[in-house]
N, CA and C of each residue as an Amber inpcrd file, in Angstrom:
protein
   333
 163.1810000   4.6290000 -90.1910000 162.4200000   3.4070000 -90.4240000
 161.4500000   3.6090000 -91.5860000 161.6340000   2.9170000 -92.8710000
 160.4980000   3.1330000 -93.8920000 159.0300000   1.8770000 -93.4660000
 158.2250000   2.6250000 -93.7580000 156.9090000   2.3140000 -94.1630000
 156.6450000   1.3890000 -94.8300000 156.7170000  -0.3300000 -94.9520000
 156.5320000  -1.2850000 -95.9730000 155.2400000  -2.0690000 -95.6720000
 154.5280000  -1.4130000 -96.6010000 153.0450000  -2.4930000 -96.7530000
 153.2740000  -3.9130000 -97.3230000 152.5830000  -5.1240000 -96.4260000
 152.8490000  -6.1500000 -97.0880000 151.7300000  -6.9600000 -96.9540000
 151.3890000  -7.6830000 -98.1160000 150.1700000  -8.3060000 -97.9800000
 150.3570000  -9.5900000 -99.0650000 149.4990000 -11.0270000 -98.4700000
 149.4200000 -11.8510000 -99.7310000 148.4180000 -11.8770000-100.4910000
 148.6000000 -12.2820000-101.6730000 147.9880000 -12.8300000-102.3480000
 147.8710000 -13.7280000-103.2350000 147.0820000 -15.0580000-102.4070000
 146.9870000 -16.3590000-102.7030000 148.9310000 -16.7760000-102.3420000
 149.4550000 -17.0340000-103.5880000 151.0810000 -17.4190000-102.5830000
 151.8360000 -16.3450000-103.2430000 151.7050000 -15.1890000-103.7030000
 152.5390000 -14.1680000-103.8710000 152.0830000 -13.1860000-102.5740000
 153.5520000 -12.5750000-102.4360000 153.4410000 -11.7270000-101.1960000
 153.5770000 -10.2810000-101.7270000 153.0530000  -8.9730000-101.9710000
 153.0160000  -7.6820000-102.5730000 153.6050000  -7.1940000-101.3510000
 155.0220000  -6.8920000-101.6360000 155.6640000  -5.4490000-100.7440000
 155.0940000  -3.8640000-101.5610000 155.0390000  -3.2230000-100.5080000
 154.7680000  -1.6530000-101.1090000 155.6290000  -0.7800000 -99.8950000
 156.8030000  -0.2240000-100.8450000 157.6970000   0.4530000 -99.9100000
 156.8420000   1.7070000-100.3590000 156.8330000   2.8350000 -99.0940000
 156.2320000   3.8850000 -99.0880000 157.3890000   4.9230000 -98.6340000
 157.2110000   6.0360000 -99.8480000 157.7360000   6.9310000 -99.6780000
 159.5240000   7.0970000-100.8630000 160.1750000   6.8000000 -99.5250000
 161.8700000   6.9500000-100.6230000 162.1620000   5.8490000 -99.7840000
 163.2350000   4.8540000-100.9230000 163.8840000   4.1360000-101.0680000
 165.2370000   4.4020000-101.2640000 166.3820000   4.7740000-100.4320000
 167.5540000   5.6210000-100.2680000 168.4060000   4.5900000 -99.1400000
 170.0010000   5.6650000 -99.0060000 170.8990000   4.5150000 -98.8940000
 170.0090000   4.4170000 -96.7190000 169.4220000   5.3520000 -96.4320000
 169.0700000   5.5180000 -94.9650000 168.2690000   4.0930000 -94.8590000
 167.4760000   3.8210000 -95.7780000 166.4640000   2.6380000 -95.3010000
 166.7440000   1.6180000 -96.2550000 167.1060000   1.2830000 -97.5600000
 167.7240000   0.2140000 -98.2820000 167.8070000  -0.9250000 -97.8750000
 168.2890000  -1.2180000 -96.5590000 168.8670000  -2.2160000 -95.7760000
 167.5870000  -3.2110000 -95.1810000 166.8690000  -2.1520000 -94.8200000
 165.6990000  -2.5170000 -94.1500000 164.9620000  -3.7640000 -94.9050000
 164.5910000  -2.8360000 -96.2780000 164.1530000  -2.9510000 -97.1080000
 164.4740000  -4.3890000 -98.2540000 166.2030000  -4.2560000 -98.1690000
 166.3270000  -5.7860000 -98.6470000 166.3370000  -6.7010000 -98.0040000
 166.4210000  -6.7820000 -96.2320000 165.4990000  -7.4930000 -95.5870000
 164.2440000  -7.7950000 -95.8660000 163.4040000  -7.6700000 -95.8040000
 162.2380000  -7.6810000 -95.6460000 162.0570000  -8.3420000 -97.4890000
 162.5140000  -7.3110000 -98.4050000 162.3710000  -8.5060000 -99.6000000
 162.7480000  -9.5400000-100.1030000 163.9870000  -9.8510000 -99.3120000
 164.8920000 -11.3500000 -99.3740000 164.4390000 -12.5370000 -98.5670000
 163.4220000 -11.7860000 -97.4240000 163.0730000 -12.7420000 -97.1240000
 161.7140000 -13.0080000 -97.3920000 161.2740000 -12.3570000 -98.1410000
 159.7730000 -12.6110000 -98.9740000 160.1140000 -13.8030000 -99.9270000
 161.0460000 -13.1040000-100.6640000 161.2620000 -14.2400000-101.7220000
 161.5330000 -15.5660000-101.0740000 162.7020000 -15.6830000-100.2230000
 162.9370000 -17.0120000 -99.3060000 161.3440000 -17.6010000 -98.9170000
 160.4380000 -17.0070000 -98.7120000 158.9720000 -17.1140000 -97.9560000
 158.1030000 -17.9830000 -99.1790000 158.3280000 -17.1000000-100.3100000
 156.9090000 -17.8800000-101.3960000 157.3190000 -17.7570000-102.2850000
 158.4800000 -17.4340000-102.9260000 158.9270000 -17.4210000-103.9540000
 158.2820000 -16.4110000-105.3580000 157.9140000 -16.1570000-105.0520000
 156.9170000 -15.2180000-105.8340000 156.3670000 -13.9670000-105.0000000
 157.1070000 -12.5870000-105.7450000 156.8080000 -11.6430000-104.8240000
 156.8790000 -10.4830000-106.6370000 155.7250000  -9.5210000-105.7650000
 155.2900000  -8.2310000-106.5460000 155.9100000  -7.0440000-105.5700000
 157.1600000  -5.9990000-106.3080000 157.2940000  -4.9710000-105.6950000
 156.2670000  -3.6620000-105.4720000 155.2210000  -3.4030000-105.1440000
 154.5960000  -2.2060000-105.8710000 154.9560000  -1.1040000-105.4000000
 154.7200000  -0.2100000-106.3530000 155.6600000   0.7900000-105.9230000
 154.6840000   2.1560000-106.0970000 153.6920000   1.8930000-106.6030000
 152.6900000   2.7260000-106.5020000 153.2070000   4.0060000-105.5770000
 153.3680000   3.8030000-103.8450000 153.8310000   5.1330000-103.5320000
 155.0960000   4.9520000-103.2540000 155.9390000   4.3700000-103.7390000
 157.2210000   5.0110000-104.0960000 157.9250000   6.1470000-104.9050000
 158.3820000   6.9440000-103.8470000 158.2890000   8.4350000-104.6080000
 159.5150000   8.2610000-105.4170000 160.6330000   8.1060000-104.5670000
 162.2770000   8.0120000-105.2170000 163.0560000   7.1910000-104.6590000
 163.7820000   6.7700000-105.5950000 164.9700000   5.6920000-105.5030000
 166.2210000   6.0580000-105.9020000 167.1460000   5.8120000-104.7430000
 168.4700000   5.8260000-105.1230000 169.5090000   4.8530000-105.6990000
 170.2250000   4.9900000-106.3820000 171.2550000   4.1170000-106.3370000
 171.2840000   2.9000000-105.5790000 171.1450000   3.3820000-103.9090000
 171.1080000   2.1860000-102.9580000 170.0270000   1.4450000-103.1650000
 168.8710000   2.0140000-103.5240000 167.8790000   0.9940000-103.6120000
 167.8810000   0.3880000-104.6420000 168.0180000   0.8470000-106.0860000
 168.1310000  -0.1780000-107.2120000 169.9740000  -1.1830000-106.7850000
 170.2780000  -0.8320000-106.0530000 171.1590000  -2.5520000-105.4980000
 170.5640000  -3.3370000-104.9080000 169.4560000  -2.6390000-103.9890000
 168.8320000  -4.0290000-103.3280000 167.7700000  -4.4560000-104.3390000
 167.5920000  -3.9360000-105.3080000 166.1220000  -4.5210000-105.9340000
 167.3550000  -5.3350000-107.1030000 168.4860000  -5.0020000-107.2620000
 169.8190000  -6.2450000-108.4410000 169.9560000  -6.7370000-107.5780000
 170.0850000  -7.0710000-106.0980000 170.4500000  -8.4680000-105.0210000
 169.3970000  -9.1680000-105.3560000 168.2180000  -8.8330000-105.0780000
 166.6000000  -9.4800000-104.5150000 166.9070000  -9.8290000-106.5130000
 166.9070000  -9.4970000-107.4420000 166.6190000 -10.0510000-108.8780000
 167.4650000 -11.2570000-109.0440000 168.7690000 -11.0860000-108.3130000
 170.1760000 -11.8960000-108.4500000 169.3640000 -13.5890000-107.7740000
 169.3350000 -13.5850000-106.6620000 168.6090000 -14.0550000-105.4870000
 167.5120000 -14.8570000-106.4640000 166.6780000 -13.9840000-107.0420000
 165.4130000 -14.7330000-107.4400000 165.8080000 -15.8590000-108.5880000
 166.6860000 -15.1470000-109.6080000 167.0460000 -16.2180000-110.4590000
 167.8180000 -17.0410000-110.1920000 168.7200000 -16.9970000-108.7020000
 169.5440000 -18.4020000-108.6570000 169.2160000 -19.3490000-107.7430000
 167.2770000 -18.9800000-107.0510000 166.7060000 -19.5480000-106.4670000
 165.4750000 -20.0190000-107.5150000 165.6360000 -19.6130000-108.5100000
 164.0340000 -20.1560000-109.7000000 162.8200000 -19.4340000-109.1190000
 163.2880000 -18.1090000-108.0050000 161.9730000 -17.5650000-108.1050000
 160.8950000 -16.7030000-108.7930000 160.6290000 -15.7840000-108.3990000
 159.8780000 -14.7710000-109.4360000 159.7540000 -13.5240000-108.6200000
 159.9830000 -12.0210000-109.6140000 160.2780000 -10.7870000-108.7050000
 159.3130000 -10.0070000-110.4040000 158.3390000  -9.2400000-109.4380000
 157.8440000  -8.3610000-110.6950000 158.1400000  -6.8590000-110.1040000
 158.1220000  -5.7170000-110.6220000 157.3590000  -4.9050000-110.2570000
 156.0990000  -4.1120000-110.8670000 155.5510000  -3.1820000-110.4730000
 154.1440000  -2.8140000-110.4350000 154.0510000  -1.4260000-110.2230000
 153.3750000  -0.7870000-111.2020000 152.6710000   0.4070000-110.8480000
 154.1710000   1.9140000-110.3330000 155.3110000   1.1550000-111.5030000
 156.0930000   2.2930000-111.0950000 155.8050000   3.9920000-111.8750000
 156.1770000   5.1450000-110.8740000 155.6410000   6.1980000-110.8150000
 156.3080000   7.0500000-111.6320000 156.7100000   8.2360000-112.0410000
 157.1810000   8.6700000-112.8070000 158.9730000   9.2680000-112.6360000
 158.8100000   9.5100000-111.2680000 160.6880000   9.5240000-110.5210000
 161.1710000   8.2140000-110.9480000 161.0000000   7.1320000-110.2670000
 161.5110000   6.1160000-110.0370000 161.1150000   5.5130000-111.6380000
 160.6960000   5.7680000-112.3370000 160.6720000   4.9550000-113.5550000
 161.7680000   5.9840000-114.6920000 161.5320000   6.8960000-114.5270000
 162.7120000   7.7280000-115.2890000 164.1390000   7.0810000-114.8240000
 164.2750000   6.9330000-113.2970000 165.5920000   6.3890000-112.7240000
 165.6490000   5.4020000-113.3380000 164.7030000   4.0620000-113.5070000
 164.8560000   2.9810000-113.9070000 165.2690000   2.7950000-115.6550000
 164.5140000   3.6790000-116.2490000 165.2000000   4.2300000-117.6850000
 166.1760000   4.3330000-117.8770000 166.8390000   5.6130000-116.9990000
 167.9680000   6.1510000-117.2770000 169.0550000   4.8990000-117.0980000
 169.2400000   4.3350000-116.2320000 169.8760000   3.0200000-115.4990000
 169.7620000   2.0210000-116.3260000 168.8080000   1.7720000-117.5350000
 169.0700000   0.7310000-117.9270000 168.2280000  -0.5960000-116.9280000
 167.4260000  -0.3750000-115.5420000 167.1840000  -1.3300000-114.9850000
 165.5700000  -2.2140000-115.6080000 165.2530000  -0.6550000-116.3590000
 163.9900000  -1.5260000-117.0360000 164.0020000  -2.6310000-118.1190000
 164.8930000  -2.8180000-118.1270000 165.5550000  -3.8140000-119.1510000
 165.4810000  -5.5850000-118.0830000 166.0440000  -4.8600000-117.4040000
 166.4030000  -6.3670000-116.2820000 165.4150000  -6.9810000-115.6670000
 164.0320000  -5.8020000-115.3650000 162.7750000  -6.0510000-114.1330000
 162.1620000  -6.5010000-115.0980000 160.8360000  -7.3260000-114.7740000
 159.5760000  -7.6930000-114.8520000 158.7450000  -6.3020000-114.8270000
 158.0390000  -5.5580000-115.2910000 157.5410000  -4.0760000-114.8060000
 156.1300000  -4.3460000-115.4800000 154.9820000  -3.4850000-114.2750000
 153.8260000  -4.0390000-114.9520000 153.1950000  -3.0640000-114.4560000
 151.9780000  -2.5000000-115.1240000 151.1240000  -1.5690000-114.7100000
 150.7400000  -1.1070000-113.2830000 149.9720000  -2.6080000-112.9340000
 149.3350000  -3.0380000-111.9810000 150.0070000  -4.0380000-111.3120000
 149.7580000  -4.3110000-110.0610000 149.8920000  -5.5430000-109.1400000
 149.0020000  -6.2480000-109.7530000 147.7710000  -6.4430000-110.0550000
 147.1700000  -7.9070000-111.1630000 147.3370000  -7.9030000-111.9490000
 148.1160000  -7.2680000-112.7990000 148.6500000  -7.6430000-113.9850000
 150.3160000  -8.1590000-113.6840000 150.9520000  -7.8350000-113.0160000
 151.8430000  -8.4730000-112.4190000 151.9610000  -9.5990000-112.0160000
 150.7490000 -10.1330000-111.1740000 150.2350000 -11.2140000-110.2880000
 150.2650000 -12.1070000-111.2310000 149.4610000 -11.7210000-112.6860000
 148.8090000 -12.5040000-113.4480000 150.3200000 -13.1940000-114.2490000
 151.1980000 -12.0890000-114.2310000 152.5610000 -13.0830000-115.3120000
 152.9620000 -13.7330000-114.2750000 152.8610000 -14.3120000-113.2410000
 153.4420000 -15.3200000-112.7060000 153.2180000 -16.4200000-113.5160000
 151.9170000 -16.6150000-114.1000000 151.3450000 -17.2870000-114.6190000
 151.0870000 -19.1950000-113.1930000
C-alpha cells in the first residue's frame, strides 16, 4: 500500500505519492489520480518525496495526462527530485508534463 498525501487547494487537489512509484503500487495510485482529476479538474502531482519511478508509473502519469486532455483538464507536476527527473529526461516524458519547481508555482500556471 503506498503512502499518498492529498490535500486541496482552493479547487486544485495536490497528490504527493511518497516513496516509489513501481509496477507493486501504480494501480493504486492511478486510482486515486483519475479520480482527482474526475473531482476538480485541476490537479498538482508533487513529488517532492518521490524517490523512484518505474516504467509502471510513468503509464499511469501518460493515462492521468491522456485523461486530462480529452477531459480539458489540467495535470502539473512539482518539485521533481533528482531519480525521477533523470527518468523523466531519459524518457522523453519531460517534454509531455507541465513540470514546475514548486506546487505554487505549479498552482499558479493553472492560471
Amino acid at each position: 500500500m503506498m503512502d499518498i498525501q492529498e490535500q486541496r487547494q482552493g479547487e486544485v487537489i495536490v497528490l504527493g505519492p511518497v516513496g516509489r512509484l513501481d509496477s507493486l503500487n501504480c494501480r493504486e495510485f492511478e486510482s486515486h489520480l483519475l479520480s482527482a482529476l474526475n473531482d476538480s479538474g485541476k490537479v498538482v502531482v508533487d513529488c517532492t518525496a518521490l524517490a523512484y519511478i518505474s516504467s509502471a508509473g510513468l503509464r499511469v502519469l501518460l493515462v492521468a495526462a491522456k485523461q486530462a486532455r480529452a477531459t480539458q483538464s489540467q495535470l502539473s507536476l512539482a518539485a521533481l527530485q533528482d531519480n525521477p527527473r533523470e527518468v523523466f529526461d531519459i524518457s522523453g516524458f519531460s517534454a509531455i508534463f507541465s513540470i514546475h519547481p514548486t506546487v505554487e508555482a505549479a498552482i499558479a500556471s493553472f492560471g
